[in-house]
N, C-alpha and C positions, 0 to 999 in steps of 0.2 A: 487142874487136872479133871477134875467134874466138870465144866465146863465142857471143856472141850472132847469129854465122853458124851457128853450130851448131844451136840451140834454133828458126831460124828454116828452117833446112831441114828441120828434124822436126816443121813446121807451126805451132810454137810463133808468138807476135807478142811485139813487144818495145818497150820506149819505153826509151832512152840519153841519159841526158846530158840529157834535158829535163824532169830533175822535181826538185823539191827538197822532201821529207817531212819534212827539221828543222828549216825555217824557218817562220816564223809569216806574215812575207810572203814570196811566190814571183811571178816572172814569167810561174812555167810553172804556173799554178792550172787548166788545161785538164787538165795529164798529172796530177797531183795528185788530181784528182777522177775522174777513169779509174782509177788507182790503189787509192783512193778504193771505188769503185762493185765494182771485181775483187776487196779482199782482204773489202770489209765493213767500214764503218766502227770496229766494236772491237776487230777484228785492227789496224787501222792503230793505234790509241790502244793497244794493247797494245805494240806496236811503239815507240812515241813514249815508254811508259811505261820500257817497259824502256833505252832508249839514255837518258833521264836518272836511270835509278839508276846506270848506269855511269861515265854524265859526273860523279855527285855521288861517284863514288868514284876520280876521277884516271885517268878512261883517255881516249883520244882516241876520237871517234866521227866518223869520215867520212860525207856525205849517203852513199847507197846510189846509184851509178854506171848497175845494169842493171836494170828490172825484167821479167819474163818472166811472160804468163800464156798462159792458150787460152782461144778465146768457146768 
C-alpha cells in the first residue's frame, strides 16, 4: 500500500490486487490485458517464460501483487 502511494503521487497509475499474470484463467482478464497492452505482449511471455523455468527448478513463484506504469 506505501508503495503504490508513493509511485501514484509521482503521477505514476497502478492496478493492485486485480490481476493475475499466472493463471491461464483470470477473473480479472480486463487488468491482464492493460497489463497486457503496457509491457507488449513478449515482454509479458518473457515474463511467464522465465517464472516457469523457476517453477521447473523448485522455487515458489507468487502472482505479482503491484503493477505500476505511465500513459
Amino acid at each position: 500500500m506505501v508503495t503504490e502511494q508513493y509511485f501514484r503521487a509521482k503521477g505514476f497509475n497502478t492496478i493492485t490486487n486485480e490481476f493475475n499474470l499466472l493463471s491461464r484463467t483470470s477473473k480479472f482478464k480486463i487488468y491482464n490485458d492493460i497489463i497486457s497492452l503496457m509491457t507488449g505482449q513478449q515482454k509479458l511471455e518473457q515474463f511467464k517464460d522465465a517464472v516457469k523455468i523457476l517453477e521447473d527448478t523448485d522455487h515458489s513463484i507468487e502472482n505479482p501483487d503491484l503493477f505500476i506504469y505511465n500513459l
